[in-house]
C-alpha positions in Angstrom: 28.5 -3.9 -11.0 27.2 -7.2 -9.6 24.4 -8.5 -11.7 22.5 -10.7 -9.6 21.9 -9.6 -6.0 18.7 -10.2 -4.6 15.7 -9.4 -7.0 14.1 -6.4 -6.9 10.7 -7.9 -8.0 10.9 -11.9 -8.2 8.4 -12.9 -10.2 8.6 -16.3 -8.1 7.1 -14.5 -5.2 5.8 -11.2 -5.8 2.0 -10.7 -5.6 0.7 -9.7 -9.3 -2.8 -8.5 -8.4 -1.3 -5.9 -6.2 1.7 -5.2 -8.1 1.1 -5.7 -11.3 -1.7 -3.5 -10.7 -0.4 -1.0 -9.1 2.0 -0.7 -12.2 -0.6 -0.7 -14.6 -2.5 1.8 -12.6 0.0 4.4 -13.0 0.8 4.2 -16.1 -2.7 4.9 -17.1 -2.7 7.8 -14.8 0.5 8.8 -17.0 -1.1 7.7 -20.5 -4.1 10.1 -19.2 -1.9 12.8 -18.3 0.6 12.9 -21.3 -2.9 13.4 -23.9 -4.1 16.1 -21.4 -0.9 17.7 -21.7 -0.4 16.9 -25.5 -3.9 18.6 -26.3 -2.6 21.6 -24.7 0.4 21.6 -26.8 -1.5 21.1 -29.7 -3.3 24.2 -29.0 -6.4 23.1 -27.4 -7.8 24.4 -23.8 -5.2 24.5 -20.9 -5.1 21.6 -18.7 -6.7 22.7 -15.2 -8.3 20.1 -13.8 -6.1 17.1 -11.9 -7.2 13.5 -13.0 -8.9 11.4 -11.0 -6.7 8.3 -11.3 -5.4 6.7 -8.2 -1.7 8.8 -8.7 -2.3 12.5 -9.1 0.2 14.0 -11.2 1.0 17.6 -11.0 -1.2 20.7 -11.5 -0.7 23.5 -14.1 3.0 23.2 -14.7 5.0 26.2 -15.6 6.3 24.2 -18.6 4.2 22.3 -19.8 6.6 21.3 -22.6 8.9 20.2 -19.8 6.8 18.1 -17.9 5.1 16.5 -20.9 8.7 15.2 -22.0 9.2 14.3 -18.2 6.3 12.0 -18.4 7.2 10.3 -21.3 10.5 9.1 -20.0 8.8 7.6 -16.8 6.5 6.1 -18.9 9.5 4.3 -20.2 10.9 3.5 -17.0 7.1 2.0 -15.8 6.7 0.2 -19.1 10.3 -1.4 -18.5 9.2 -2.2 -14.5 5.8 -3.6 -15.5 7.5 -6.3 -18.1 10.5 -7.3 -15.5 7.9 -8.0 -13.4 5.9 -10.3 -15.8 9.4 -12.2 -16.6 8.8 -16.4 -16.2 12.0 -17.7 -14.4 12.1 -21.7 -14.2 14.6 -23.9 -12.2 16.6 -27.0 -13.7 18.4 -27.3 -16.6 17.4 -28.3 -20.0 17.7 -31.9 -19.0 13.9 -32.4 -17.9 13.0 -30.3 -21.0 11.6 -32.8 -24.1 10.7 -31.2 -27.6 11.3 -30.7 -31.0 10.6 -27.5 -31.2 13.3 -24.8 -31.5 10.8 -22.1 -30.4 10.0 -24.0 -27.6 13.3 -24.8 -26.4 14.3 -21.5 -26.8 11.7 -20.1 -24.3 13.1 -23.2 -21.5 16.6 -21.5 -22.3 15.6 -18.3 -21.9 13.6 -18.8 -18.5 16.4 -20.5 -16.8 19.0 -18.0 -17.9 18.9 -14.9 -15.4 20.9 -13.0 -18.3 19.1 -13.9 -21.4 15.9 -13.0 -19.9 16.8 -9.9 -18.5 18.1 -9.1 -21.9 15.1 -10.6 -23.6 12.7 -7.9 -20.8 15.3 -5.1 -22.2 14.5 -5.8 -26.2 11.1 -6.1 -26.2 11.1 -3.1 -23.5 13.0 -0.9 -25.8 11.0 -2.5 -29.0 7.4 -1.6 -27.3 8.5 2.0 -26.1 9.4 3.1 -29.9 6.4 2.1 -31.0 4.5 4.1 -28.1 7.0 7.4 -29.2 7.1 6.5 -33.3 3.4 6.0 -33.8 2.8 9.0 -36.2 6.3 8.5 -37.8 5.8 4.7 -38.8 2.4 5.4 -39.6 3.8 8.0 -42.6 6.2 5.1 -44.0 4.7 4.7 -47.8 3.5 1.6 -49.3 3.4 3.2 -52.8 7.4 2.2 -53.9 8.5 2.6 -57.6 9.9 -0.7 -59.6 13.4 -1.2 -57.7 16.5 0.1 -59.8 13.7 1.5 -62.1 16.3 4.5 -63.3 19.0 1.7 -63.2 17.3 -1.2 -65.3 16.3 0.7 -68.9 16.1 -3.0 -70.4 14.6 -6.3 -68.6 17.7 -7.7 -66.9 18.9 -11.3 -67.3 20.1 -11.9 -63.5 18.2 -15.0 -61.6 19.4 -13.4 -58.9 17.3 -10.1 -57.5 20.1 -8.7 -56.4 22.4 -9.0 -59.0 22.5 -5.4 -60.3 24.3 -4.9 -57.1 26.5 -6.8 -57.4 27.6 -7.7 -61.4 29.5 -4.2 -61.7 26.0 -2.7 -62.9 26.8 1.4 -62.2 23.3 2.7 -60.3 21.2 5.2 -60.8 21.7 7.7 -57.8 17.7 8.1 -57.1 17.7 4.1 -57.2 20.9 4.2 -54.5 18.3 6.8 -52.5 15.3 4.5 -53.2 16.8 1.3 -51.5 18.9 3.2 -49.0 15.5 5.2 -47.8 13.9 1.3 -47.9 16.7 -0.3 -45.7 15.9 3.2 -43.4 12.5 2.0 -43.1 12.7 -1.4 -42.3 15.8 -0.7 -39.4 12.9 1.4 -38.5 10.0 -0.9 -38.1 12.8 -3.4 -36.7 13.2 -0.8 -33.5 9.5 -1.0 -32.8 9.4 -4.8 -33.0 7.7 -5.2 -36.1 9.4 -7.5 -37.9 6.4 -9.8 -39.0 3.2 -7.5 -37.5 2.1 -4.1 -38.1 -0.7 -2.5 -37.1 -3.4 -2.3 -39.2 -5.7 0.6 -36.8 -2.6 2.8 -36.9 -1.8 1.8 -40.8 1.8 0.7 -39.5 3.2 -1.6 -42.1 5.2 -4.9 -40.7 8.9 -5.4 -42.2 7.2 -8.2 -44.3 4.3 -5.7 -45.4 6.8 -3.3 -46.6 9.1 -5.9 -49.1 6.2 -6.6 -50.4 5.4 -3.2 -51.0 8.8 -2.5 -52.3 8.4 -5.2 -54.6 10.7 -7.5 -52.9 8.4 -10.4 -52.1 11.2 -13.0 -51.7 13.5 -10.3 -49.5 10.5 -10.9 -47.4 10.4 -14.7 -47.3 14.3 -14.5 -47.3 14.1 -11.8 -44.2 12.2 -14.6 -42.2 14.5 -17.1 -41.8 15.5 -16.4 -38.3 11.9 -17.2 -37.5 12.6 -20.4 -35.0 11.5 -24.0 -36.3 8.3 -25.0 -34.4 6.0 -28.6 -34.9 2.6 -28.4 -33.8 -0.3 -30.8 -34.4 1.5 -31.6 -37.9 2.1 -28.0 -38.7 5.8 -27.0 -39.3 6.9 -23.3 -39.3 10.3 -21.7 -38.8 13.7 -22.3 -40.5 15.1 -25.8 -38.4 18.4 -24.5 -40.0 18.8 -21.3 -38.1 22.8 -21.3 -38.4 22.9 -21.6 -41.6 20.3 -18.3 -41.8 22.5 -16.6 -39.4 25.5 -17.5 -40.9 24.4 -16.0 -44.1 23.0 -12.8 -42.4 26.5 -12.0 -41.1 28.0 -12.3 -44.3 25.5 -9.5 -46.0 25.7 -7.0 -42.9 29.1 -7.1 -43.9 28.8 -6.7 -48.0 30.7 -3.9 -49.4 28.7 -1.4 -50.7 25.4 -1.6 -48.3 24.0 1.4 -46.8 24.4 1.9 -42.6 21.0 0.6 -42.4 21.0 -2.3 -44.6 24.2 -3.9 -42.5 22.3 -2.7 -39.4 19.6 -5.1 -40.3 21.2 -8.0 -41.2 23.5 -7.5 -38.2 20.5 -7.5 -35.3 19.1 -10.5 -37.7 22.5 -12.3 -36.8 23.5 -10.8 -33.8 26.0 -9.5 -35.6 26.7 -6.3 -33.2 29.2 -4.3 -34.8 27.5 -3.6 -38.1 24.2 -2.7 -35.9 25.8 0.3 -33.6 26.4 2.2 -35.9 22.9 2.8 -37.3 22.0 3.3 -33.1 21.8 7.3 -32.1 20.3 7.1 -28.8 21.5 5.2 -25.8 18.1 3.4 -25.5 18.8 1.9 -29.1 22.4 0.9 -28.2 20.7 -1.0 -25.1 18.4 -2.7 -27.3 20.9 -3.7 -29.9 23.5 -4.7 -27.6 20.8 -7.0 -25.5 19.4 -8.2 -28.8 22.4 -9.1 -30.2 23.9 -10.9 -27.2 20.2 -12.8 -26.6 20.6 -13.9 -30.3 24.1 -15.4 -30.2 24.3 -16.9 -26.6 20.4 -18.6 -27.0 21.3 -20.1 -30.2 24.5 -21.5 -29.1 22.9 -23.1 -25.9 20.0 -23.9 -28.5 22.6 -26.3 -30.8 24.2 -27.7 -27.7 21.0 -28.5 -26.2 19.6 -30.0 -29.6 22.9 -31.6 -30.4 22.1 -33.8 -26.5 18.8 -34.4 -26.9 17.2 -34.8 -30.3 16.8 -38.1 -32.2 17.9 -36.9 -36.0 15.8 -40.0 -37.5 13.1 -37.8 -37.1 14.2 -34.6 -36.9 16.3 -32.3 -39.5 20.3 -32.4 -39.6 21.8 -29.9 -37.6 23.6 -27.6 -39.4 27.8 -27.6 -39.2 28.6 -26.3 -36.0 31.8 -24.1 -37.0 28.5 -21.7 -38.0 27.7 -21.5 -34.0 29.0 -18.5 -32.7 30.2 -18.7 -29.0 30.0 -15.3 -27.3 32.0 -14.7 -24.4 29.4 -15.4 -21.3 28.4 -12.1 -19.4 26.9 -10.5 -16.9 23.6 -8.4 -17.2 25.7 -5.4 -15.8 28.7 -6.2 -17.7 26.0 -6.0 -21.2 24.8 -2.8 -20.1 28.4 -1.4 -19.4 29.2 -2.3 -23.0 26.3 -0.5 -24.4 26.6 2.2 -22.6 30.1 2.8 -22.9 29.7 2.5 -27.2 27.2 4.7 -26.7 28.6 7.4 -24.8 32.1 6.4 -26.9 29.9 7.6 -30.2 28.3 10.4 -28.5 30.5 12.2 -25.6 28.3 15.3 -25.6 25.6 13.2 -24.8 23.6 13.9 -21.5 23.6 11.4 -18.8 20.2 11.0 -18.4 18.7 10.1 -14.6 15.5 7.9 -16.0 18.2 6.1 -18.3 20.3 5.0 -14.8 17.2 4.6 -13.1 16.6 1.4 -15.9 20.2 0.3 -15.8 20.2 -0.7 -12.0 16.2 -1.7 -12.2 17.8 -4.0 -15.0 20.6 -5.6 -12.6 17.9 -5.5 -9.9 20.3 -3.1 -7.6 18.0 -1.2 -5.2 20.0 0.8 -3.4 21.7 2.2 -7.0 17.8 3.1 -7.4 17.4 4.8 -4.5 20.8 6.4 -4.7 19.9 7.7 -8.3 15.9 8.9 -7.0 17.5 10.6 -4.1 20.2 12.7 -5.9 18.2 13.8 -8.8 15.0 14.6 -6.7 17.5 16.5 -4.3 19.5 18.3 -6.6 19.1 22.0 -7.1 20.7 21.7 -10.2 19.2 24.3 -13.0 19.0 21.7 -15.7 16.0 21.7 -17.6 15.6 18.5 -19.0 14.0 17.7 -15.6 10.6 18.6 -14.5 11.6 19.0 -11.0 8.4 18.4 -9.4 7.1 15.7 -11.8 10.2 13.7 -11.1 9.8 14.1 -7.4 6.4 12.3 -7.8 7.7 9.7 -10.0 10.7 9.0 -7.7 8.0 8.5 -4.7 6.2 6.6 -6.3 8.7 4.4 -7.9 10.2 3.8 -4.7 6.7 2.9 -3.1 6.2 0.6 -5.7 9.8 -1.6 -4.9 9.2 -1.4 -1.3 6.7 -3.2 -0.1 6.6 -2.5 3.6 8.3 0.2 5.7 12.5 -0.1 6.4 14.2 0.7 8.9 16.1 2.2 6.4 16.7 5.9 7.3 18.7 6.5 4.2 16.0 5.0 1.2 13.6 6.6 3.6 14.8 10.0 3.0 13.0 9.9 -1.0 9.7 10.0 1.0 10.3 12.2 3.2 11.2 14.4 0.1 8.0 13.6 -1.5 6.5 14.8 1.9 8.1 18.4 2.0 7.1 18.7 -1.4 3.4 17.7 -1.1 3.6 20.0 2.4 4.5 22.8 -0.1 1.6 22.0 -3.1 -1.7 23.0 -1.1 -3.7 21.1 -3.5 -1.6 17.6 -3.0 -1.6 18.0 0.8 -4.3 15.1 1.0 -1.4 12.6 -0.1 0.4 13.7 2.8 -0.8 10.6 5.1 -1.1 7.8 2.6 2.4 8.5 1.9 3.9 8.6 5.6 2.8 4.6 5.6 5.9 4.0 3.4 8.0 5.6 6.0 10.2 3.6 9.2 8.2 4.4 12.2 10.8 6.6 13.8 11.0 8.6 10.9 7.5 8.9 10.4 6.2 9.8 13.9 9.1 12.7 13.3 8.0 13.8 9.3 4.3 13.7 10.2 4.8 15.6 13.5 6.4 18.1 11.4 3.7 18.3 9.1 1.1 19.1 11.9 3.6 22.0 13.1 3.7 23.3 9.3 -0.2 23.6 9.4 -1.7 27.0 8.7 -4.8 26.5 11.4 -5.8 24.1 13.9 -8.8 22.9 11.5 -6.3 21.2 9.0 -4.1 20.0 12.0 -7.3 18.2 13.2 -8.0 16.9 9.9 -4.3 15.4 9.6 -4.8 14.0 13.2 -7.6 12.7 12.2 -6.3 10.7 9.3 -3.2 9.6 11.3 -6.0 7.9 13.4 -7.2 5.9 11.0 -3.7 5.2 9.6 -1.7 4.5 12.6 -1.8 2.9 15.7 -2.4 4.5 18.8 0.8 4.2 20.1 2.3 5.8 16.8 -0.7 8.4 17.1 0.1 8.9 20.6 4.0 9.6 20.2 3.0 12.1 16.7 1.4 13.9 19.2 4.2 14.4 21.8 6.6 14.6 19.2 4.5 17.8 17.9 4.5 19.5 21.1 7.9 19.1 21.0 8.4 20.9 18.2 6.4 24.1 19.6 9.6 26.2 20.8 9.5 29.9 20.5 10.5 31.6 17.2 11.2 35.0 15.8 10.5 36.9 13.2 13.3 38.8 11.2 12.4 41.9 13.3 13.1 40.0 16.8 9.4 39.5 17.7 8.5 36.3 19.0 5.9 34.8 16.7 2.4 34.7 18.1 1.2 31.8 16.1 3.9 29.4 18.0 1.7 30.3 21.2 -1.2 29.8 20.1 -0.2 26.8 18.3 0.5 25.0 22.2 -2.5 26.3 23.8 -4.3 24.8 20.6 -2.7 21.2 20.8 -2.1 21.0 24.9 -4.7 18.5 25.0 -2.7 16.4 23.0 -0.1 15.5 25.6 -0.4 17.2 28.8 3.2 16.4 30.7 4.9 17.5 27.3 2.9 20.6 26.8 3.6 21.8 30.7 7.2 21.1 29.4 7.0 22.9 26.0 5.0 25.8 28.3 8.1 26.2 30.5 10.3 26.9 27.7 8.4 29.5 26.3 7.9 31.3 29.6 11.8 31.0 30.1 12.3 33.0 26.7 9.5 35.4 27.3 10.7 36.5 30.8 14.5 36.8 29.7 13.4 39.0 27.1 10.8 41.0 28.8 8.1 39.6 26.6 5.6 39.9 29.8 2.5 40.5 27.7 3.2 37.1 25.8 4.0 35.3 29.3 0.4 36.7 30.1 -1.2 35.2 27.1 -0.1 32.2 27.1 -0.8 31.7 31.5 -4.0 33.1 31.0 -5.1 30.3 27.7 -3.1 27.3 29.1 -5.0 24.9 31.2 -3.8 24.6 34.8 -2.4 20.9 35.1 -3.7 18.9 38.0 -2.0 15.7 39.5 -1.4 13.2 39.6 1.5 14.6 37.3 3.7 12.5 35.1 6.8 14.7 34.9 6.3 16.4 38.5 9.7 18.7 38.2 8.4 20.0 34.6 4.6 20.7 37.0 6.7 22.4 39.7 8.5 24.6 37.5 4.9 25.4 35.7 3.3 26.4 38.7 6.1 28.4 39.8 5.9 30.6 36.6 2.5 30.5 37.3 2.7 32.2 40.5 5.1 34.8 39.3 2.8 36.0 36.8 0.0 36.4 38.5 1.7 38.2 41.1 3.2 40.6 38.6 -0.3 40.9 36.8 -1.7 41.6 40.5 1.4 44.4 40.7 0.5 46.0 37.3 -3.7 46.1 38.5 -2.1 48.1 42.0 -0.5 50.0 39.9 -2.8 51.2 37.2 -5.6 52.0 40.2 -3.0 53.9 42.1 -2.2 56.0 39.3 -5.6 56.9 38.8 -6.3 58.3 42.0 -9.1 61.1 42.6 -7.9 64.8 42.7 -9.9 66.9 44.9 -9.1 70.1 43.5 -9.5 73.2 46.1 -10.5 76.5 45.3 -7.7 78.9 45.0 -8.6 81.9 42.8 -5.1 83.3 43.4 -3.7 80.1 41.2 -5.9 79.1 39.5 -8.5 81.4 36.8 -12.1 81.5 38.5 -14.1 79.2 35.2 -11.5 76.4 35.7 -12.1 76.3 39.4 -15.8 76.1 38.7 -15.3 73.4 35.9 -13.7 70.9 38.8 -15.8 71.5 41.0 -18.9 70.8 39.4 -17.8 67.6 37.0 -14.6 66.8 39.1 -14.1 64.0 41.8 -16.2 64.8 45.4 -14.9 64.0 48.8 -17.6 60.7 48.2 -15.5 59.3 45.3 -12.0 59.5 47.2 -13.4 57.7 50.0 -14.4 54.8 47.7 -11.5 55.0 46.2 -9.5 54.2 49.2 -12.2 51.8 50.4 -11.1 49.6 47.1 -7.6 50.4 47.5 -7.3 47.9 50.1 -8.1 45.3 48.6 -6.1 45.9 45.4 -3.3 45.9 47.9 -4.3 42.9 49.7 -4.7 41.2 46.9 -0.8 42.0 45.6 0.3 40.9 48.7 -1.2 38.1 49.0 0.1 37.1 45.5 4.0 38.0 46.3 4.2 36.0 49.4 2.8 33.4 47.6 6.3 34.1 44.8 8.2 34.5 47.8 7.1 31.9 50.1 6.5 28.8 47.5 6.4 25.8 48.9 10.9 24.6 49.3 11.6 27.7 47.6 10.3 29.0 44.2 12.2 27.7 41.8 14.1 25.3 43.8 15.0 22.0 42.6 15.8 18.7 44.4 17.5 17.7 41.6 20.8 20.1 41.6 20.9 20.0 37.5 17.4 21.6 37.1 18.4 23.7 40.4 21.4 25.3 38.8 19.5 25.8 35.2 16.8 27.8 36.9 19.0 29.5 39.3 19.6 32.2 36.7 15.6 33.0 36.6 15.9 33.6 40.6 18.2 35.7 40.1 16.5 37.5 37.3 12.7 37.2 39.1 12.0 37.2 43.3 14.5 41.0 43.4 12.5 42.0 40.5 9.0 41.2 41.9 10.2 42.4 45.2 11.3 45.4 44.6 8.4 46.1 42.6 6.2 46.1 45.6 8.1 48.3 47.3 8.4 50.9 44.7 4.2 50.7 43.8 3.8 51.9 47.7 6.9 54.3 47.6 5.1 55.8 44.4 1.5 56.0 44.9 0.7 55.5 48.9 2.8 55.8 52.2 -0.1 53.7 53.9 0.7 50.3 53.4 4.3 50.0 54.5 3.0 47.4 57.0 2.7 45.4 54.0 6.1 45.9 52.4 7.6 45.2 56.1 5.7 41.8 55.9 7.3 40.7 52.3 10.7 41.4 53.8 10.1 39.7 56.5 9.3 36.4 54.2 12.2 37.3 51.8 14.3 36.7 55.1 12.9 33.4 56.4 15.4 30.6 55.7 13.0 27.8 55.1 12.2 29.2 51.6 15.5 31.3 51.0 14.6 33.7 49.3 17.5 36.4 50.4 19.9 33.9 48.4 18.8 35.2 45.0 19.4 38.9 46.0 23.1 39.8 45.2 24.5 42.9 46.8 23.1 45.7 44.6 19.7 44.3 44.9 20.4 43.6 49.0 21.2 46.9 49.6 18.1 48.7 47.4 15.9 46.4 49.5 17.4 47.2 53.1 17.0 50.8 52.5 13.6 50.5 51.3 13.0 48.3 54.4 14.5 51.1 56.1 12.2 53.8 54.4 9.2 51.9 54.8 9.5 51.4 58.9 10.1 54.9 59.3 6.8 55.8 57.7 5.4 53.0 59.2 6.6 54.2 63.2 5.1 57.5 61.7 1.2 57.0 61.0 1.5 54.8 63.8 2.9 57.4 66.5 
C-alpha cells in the first residue's frame, strides 16, 4: 500500500472553519446521541425524540445496544479525522531550524516528516479515544496502596537501592508479587489514555506520576520522567538533555527477568522498545498505538541526535550522549507501520474480527480515498447478517464520512454510488425523507438528475412530489431542475401488479406531472396507450385521454404529437361506438295486447307504466344523432390526415404497423356489427365507412388481412342489400 498519494485533507489547503467544523459538528451530534442512547441502557425513558443537531442520527433502533456500540466506533473514526486534519506540516529541512531545545526541535522534526506525524495523529488518536471509552474504569484506580513488599520486608531493609528486594535473591511475598504486578497494570493503563504526567482531577483520574506517588514510589515517578524532552525557556530548564542515555536504560528494564507483562510493556513504549510492549496489547487499536508510538520514539530521536550533533554549539549546551545508544530503525512507510501492526495483531489474535471502522482508519491514515470509499461502499452494501454492525447507523456514517472528504461533486460514478445508497435508504425512513435534497448536492450531476428523478417517482402523492420539486428549485439550477423533470416522466411506464393489473397510480402519476415537460409526457402517454390497447385495458386508455391535456403546437417532438392524436381519435371513436351502443340496447318496447300470450294483469301493467308510441318516436329522433355522431368519429380513425398511424419515418411506420393491424378492422367492424345488431336503418352509413376504408390516399384497406377483408365485404354486402331495400 502506497503511503503518500495525494492528501485526503491537507492541512496546507483545506478550509478549517468549514471543515473543522463540520467535524466537530458531528461528533457532538454523536456525543448527544450515544448519552441518549446510554440513558436508555441504563434504564431510564426510551429515546423517541431525534436530536436537533445539524446530522440526524437514527430513530428508535431495534437494538439499541447495537447501534449504541455502532456510534462509539464512529466516534473513533471522527475523533481520528478531526486530529489528521489539525496536523501542522512545514517544508525545509532542519537546516533553517535554530534552538536548543529538544522539545522544540522535535516538533520541526516531526512537522516535516509525513510519517512521524501521521504516526504522532495515530498515538495521540488512540491515547484520546481510551480515555473517552475508560473514563469510569481509570476513575476506579485506587490511590490508597499499602507499604510496597510490606508482606516481603518484616525488618527495615538495608538496600540504597528501592528496588533491591527484587533483585538481591530476596524470595517475595505472593500478595506483594500481586501488589506491584496490579501497580504496573495500572500505570500501562493510564499510559493507553495518555496520562503519563496529567490526570484529571473532575473525573478523579490519577496521572502515572499521581499514582507512584501513591504507591509510595516517589522517585519511580521522577525516574519515570526522564523521557520528558530537554526544553530552555526564559532561564527555565526542564526535560532530561540526556534522553539516550534514559532510553537506553528503559530498554534494559523492559527486558529484566522477572517483570510482570506490564511492567516490560511500560518501559518498552518509554523506549520504543516494541517487542516487550505487544504483548501487553489485546486490541488491534492498542497494537496501532504501540506500534506508531514506538516507531515515533526511535526514528524522532535518531533524527533528533543527528540534527543536534549538526547544529548545536556544546560550549553552551550539554554533551550529547555516546551515540552507540541511538537506535536506527529501519525507515518506513505509514502503510508499511500499519501492516506491521496489524499483522502482530491479527498474528496474536486469528479469531479476531476484521472490523470495517478499523479499515476505514487504516486508509484515512495513508490518506487513500478510494480504499475509503471502497471499504464505505461494501460494508454499507452488504447484506451480510453480522451484528456487530448497525446497518442503518453505518449507512449514515458512511454518507456522511464521504460528504465530509469530498468537497464538491465527482464525476465519479463509482464513489458516487455511497450517496446514492444513503438516498434509497433515506427514501425508505419516512421521517429522514427531508435529507433527501441536501444530500443529492454531493452527487455528479448525471447521477443526480437520475436518483432525484427517481425519488419524485417513489413519492406516495403529488403533495410530497411538489414539495421535493420545490426544494430541487432552490437547490439546483434550472437546467438540472428542468432535465429532473423529464427524466421523471421518463420513468412513468406502465406497471403491474402480481395479479396482471396495470397499476392505476402510474396513470395518475403522468396526468399529475404532464405539466412538467409536455413533448416527454405526450411520449410517456403513447407508451401507456400502446400497453393498454394490446391488452384490452380500454377503460384505462379512457382515463388517461379523458385527464391528459390535449397538446397544441407548435410541437417539439411532432411524430410523438402525431401518434398522440391518432390514439386520440381512436378512442374517442370507440367511446362514441360504446354510447351507440348502450342507447341502442335500450330501445323502447311497445308491448301489444295479446291476451292469448300473455296473462290479462301483465298486459295492463305495460300498458299503463310501459313506453307509449311518444317515447319511441323520441327515441329514434335521438338515434340519429348518436349515429351521426359515431360516424363522424370513425371516418375521422379512418380518414386521418396521411393515414392513421402512418409514419414518414419507416422505423416509427413499421413499430406502429402492428397497432393498425390490431385497431382500423377492429373499429370498423364494430360499426358495422352496432347497425347489424340494433338497427337496419343506417346502412347508408356503414356503406360510407367502406367507402373511406377503400380510398387509397389514406390506405386504410392495407391493415385489413384476409380474414378481416372478407368479414367486411360481406357485411358491405349485407348492408347494400338492406340499404336497396328501404330504399325500393
Amino acid at each position: 500500500m502506497t503511503s503518500d498519494p495525494q492528501r485526503l485533507i491537507d492541512p496546507g489547503t483545506h478550509d478549517p472553519d468549514q471543515n473543522d467544523t463540520a467535524i466537530l459538528q458531528i461528533m457532538d451530534t454523536i456525543d448527544e446521541r450515544i448519552l441518549e442512547l446510554s440513558q436508555t441502557v441504563d434504564g431510564a425513558t426510551f429515546a423517541t425524540s431525534r436530536t436537533t443537531a445539524p446530522w440526524e442520527l437514527s430513530l428508535n433502533p431495534s437494538d439499541v445496544v447495537a447501534e449504541l456500540s455502532a456510534l462509539k466506533a464512529q466516534r473513533t473514526v471522527w475523533t481520528f479525522l478531526n486530529g489528521i486534519s489539525s496536523e501542522e506540516r512545514c517544508d525545509g529541512d532542519m537546516s533553517r531550524v535554530h534552538t536548543r531545545s529538544h522539545r522544540i526541535a522535535m516538533e520541526e522534526i516531526v512537522k516535516r516528516s509525513d510519517v512521524l506525524r501521521r504516526a504522532q495523529s495515530l498515538a495521540i488518536w488512540s491515547e484520546e479515544d481510551h480515555r473517552l471509552r475508560n473514563q469510569e474504569e481509570n476513575s476506579s484506580i485506587p490511590m490508597d496502596w499499602s507499604t510496597p513488599c510490606s508482606h516481603t520486608l518484616t525488618s527495615p531493609s538495608t538496600s540504597l537501592d528501592p528496588d533491591g528486594v527484587w533483585r538481591d535473591g530476596t524470595r517475595i511475598h505472593p500478595e506483594d508479587v500481586k501488589t506491584e504486578t496490579m501497580f504496573w497494570h495500572y500505570v500501562w493503563q493510564l499510559l493507553l489514555s495518555g496520562r503519563l504526567t496529567q490526570g484529571d482531577e473532575n473525573l478523579r483520574i490519577p496521572s502515572v506520576f499521581q499514582l507512584c506517588q501513591a504507591f509510595g514510589h516517589d522517585w519511580r515517578a521522577v525516574s519515570l520522567s526522564g523521557g520528558l524532552p530537554y526544553h530552555v525557556e526564559q532561564g527555565q530548564i526542564e526535560g532530561n538533555p540526556h534522553r539516550w542515555l534514559w532510553l537506553h536504560t528503559c530498554r534494559q528494564l523492559a527486558s529484566q527477568d522477572g517483570a510482570s507483562v506490564w511492567e516490560r510493556a511500560v518501559y518498552g513504549i518509554l523506549s520504543g522498545d516494541i517487542a516487550n510492549v505487544l504483548p501487553a496489547c489485546s486490541t488491534w487499536q492498542q497494537y496501532i498505538w504501540a506500534t506508531c508510538t514506538c516507531y515515533l520514539i526511535v526514528h524522532r530521536d535518531q533524527l533528533l541526535y543527528d540534527y543536534l550533533r549538526s547544529s548545536q554549539d556544546f560550549r553552551v549546551c550539554e554533551p550529547l550522549d555516546p551515540e552507540q545508544l541511538v537506535v536506527r530503525p529501519t525507515p518506513l512507510s505509514i502503510g508499511q507501520l500499519l501492516d506491521k501492526a496489524e499483522s502482530a495483531f491479527f498474528q496474536a489474535h486469528p479469531d479476531a474480527h476484521k472490523d470495517s471502522y478499523n479499515r476505514v482508519i487504516k486508509y484515512l491514515a495513508v490518506d487513500n480515498f478510494q480504499e475509503v470509499a471502497n471499504e464505505l461502499y461494501s460494508t454499507m452494501d452488504s447484506q451480510s447478517s453480522d451484528r456487530s454492525y448497525h446497518r442503518p447507523s453505518y449507512i449514515e456514517f458512511a454518507a456522511r464520512l464521504y460528504l465530509t472528504l469530498v468537497h464538491a461533486p465527482t464525476e465519479d460514478d463509482i464513489n458516487s454510488r455511497i450517496i446514492v445508497h444513503y438516498i434509497r435508504y433515506l427514501s425508505t425512513t419516512p421521517d429522514l425523507q427531508h435529507l433527501i435534497p441536501e444530500a443529492t448536492l454531493a452527487l455528479p450531476e448525471p447521477i443526480k438528475i437520475e436518483e432525484y428523478a427517481a425519488v419524485l417517482r417513489a413519492c406516495a402523492n403529488n403533495a410530497t412530489r411538489e414539495w421535493f420539486l420545490g426544494r430541487a428549485a432552490e437547490l439546483f439550477s434550472p437546467e438540472v431542475v428542468h432535465q429532473i423533470q423529464q427524466r421523471l416522466l421518463v420513468m412513468m411506464v406502465p406497471a403491474r401488479t402480481e395479479d396482471g393489473e396495470f397499476i392505476s397510480k402510474d396513470v395518475d402519476d403522468l396526468i399529475a406531472c404532464q405539466g412538467l415537460h409536455i413533448s416527454t409526457a405526450i411520449h410517456q402517454a403513447n407508451i401507456f396507450f400502446r400497453q393498454f390497447i394490446a391488452d384490452n385495458q380500454f377503460d384505462d386508455a379512457v382515463h388517461l385521454y379523458t385527464l391528459f391535456a390535449r397538446p397544441e403546437p407548435p410541437f417539439e417532438q411532432p411524430d410523438d404529437a402525431r401518434e398522440f392524436f391518432c390514439w386520440s381519435a381512436l378512442i374517442k371513436a370507440r367511446c362514441k361506438l360504446q354510447d351507440l351502443e348502450r342507447y341502442l340496447s335500450k330501445r323502447p318496447n311497445i308491448i301489444a295486447p295479446v291476451l292469448g300470450k300473455r296473462d290479462a294483469s301483465e298486459v295492463l301493467d305495460n300498458m299503463q307504466y310501459g313506453p307509449t308510441k311518444q317515447d319511441l318516436a323520441i327515441w329514434n329522433e335521438t338515434k340519429e344523432s348518436f349515429f351521426d355522431i359515431a360516424r363522424r368519429a370513425v371516418l375521422d380513425v379512418v380518414r386521418f390526415e396521411n393515414g392513421w398511424m402512418r409514419f414518414d419515418d419507416p422505423k416509427i411506420d413499421a413499430e406502429l404497423a402492428p397497432y393498425r393491424l390490431m385497431c382500423l378492422p377492429d373499429l370498423v367492424l364494430r360499426m358495422f356489427s352496432s347497425a347489424e345488431a340494433f338497427d337496419a336503418d343506417h346502412s347508408a352509413e356503414c356503406l360510407n365507412v367502406t367507402f373511406a376504408v377503400s380510398e387509397t390516399q389514406f390506405r386504410a384497406y392495407e391493415s385489413f388481412d384476409d380474414e378481416h377483408m372478407d368479414f367486411l365485404l360481406k357485411a358491405t354486402r349485407d348492408a347494400y342489400i338492406r340499404y336497396a331495400a328501404a330504399i325500393a
